[in-house]
C-alpha positions in Angstrom: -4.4 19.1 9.6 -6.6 20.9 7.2 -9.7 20.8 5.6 -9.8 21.6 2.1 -13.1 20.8 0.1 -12.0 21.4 -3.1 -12.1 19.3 -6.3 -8.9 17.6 -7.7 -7.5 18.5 -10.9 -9.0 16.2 -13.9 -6.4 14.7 -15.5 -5.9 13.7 -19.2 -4.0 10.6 -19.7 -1.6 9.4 -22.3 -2.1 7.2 -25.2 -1.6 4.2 -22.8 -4.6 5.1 -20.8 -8.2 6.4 -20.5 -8.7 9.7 -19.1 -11.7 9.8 -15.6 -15.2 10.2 -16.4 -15.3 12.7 -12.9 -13.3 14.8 -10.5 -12.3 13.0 -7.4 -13.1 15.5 -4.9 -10.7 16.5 -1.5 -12.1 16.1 1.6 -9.2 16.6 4.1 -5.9 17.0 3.8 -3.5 16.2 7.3 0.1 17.3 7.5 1.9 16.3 10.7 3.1 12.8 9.5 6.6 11.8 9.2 7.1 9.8 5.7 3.8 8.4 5.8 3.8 4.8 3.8 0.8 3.4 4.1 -2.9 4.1 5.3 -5.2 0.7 6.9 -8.8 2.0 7.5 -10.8 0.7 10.0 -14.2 2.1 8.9 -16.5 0.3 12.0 -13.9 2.2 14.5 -14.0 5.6 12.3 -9.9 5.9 11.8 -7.3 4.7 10.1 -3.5 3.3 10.8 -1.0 5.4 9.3 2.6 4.0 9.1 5.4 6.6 9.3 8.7 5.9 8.4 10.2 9.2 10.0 13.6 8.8 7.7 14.4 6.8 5.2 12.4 4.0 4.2 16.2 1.5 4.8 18.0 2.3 7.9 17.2 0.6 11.2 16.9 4.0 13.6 14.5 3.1 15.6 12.3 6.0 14.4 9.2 4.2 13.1 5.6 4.7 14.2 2.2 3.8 13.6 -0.8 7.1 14.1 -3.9 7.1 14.3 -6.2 9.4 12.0 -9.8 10.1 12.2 -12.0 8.9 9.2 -14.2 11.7 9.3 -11.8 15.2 9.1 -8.4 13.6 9.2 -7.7 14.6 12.8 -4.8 13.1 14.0 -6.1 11.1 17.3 -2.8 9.9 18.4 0.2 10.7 16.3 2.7 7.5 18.2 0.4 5.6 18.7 2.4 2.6 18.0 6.4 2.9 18.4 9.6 0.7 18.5 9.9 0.4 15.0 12.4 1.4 11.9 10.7 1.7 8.8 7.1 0.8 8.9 5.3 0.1 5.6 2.4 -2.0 4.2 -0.3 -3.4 7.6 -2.9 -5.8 8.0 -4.8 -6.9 10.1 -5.2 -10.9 11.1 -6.4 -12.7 13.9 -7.4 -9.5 16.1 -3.9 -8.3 15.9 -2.3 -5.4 13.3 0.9 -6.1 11.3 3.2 -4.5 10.0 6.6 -4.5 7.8 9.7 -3.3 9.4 12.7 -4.0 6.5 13.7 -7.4 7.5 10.7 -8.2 9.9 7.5 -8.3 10.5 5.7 -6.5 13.8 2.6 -7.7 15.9 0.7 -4.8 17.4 -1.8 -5.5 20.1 -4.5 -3.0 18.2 -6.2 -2.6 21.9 -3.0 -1.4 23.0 -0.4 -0.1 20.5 2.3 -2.6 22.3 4.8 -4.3 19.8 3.9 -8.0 20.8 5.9 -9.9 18.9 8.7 -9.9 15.5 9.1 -12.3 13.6 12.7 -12.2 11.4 12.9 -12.6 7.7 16.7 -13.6 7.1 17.7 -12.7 4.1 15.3 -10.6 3.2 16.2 -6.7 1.3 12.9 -4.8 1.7 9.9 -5.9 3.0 7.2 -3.8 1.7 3.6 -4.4 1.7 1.4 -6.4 3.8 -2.1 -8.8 3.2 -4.4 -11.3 5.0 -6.3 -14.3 3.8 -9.7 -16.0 5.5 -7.3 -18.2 7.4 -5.0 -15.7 9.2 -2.0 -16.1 7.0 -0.2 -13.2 6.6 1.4 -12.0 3.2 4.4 -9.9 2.8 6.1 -9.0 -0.3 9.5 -8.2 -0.9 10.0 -6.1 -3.5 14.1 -5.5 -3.5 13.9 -9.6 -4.1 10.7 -10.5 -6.5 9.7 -12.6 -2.9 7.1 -12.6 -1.1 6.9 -13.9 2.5 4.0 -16.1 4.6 3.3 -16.1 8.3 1.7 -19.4 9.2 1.0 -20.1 12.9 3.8 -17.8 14.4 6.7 -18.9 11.9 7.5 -16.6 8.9 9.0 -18.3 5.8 9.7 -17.6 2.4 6.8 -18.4 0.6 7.4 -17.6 -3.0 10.8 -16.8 -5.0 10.2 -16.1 -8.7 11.2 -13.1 -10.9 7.4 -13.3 -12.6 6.5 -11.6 -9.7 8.5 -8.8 -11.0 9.4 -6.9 -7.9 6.3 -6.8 -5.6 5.0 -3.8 -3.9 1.0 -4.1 -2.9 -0.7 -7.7 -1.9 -4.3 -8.0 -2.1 -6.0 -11.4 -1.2 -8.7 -12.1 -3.4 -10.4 -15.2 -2.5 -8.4 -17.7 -3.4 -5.9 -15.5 -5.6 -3.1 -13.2 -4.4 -3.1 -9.9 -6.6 0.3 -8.4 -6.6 0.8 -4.5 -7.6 4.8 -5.3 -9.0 6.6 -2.0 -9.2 9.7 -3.5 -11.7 13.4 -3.1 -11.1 14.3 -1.2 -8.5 16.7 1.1 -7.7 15.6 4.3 -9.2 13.0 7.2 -8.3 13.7 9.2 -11.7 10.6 9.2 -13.8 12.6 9.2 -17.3 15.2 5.8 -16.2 12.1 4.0 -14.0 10.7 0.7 -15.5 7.0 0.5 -15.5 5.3 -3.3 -14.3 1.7 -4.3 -14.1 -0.7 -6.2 -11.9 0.3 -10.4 -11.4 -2.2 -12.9 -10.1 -1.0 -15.6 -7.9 -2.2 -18.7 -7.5 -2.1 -19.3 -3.5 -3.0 -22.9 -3.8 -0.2 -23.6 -6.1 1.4 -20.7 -6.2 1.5 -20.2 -9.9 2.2 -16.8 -11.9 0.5 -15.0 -14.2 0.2 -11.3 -15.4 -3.5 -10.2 -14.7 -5.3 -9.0 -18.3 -2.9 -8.3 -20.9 0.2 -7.4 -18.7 0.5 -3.8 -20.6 2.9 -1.9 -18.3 1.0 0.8 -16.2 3.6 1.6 -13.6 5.8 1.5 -10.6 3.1 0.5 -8.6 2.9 0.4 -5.0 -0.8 0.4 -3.2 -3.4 -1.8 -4.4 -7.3 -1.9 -3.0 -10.6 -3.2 -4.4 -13.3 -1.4 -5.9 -16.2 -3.7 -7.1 -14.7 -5.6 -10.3 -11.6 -2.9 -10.7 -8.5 -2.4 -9.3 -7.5 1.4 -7.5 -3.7 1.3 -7.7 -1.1 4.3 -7.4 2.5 4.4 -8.8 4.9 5.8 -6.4 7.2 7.3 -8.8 4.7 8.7 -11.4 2.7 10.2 -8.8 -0.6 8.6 -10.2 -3.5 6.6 -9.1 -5.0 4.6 -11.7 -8.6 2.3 -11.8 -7.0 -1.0 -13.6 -9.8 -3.5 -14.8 -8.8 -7.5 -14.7 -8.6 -7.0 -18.4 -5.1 -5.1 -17.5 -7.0 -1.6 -19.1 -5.9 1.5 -16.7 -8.1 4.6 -16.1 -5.7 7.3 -14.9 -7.9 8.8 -12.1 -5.1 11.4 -10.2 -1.9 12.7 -11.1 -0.5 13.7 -8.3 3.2 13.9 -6.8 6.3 11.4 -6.6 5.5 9.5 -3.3 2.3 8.8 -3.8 2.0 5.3 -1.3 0.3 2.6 -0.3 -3.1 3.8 -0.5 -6.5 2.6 1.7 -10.0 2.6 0.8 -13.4 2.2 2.0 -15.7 1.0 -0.9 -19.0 1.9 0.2 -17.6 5.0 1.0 -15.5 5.6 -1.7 -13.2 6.9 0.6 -10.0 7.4 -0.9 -6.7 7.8 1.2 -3.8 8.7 -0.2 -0.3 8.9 1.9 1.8 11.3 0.8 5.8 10.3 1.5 7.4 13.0 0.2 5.4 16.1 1.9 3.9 13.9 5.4 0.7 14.6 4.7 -2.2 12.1 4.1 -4.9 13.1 1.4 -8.9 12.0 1.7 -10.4 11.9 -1.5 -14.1 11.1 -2.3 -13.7 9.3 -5.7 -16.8 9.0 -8.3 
């Protein structure tokens, strides 16, 4: 882990996008992590869950693990914390207990503990990916190989959703009573040139219907999705990007950074940006304006 205090590069966008009004500015910067997918702060207990997938993000080795990192200087508190996992991705946490994805599963951590209390399968399922909560304890779970996304609902898992209008989902975000999905299109390919960009798609939860949120302009291969007031912060894994996306669909490119850019956290009245790096194991901190 280091500390690094400097300001991010200002980046000017393309014709598709705005360009940021201010410099996002680098607060810490920890290496030490092993693929790290996805960052869960917990802002009232000064850290944040880190899944690592330690390999590659599809094979069942047994490598997977959840750290813990330190809010305040990116400290690494414990690095296993949680283990007995693959692939870990998206997390949430429901109920007083932390989830997370595990390719065809989903994991129950005691968060007092770090103990893998329960998995619940998902047959079928190709690459379970991100993970969300509503007010009632369900639990979300997209996969994005299959344009599905998953429910846990009292202890049993099912498939909740199977449409291609959800266009290969990545992040989840409950938002009252509408589930925001960051879609990362086909999949099957990191090269920038052959990728297919998506968008941001509203569901319905009552009645699970589809719909692109604003225009539906293409902005990515997204993957991490959090709120920030009435705007989106969402990055694109294979661009390297983090954009602000407006429920008009309008994208503000606000970092450009490097393929692998994941499943982001955020704390909003800190605007406290992290930023899991897959590619070089290190998480980024970024204070955004």
């Amino acid at each position: 882990m280091k500390s690094v205090g400097i300001a991010a590069a200002l980046v000017v966008a393309g014709s598709l996008f705005g360009t940021a009004a201010a410099q996002p500015t680098v607060l810490w910067e920890t290496s030490g992590l092993k693929t790290p997918e996805s960052a869960l702060p917990v802002p009232a207990e000064g850290f944040a869950y880190v899944s690592n997938v330690a390999g590659k993000p599809t094979d069942k080795d047994g490598n997977g693990f959840i750290s813990k990192v330190s809010l305040a200087d990116g400290k690494i508190i414990a690095l296993e914390w949680a283990k007995g996992m693959d692939a870990p991705k998206g997390m949430a946490l429901a109920g007083g207990k932390l989830y997370t994805s595990d390719i065809d599963k989903l994991v129950e951590i005691e968060p007092a503990t770090g103990k893998v209390v329960a998995k619940y399968e998902a047959p079928g399922s190709q690459f379970l990916n991100d993970v969300a909560a509503d007010a009632q304890g369900n639990v979300y779970v997209s996969d994005s190989s299959a344009s599905t996304i998953w429910k846990l609902t009292a202890g049993k898992l099912e498939k909740w959703i199977d449409d291609k209008a959800l266009k290969f989902p990545n992040g989840l975000h409950v938002a009252g009573d509408k589930l925001i999905v960051a879609a990362w299109g086909p999949p099957g390919t990191s090269d920038k040139a052959a990728a297919s960009p998506s968008n941001l798609v509203e569901v319905n939860i009552a009645d699970k219907s589809i719909k692109d949120l604003g225009d539906g302009t293409p902005v990515g291969n997204l993957d991490g999705i959090e709120p920030d007031g009435n705007d989106y912060i969402v990055s694109d894994w294979v661009a390297g990007k983090v954009f602000r996306i407006a429920k008009s669909g309008k994208a503000e490119l606000i970092l450009d950074l490097d393929q692998g850019t994941a499943d982001i956290g955020y704390v909003p009245d800190q605007k406290l940006l992290l930023i899991p790096m897959m590619m070089s194991d290190k998480l980024i901190a970024y204070r955004v304006q």
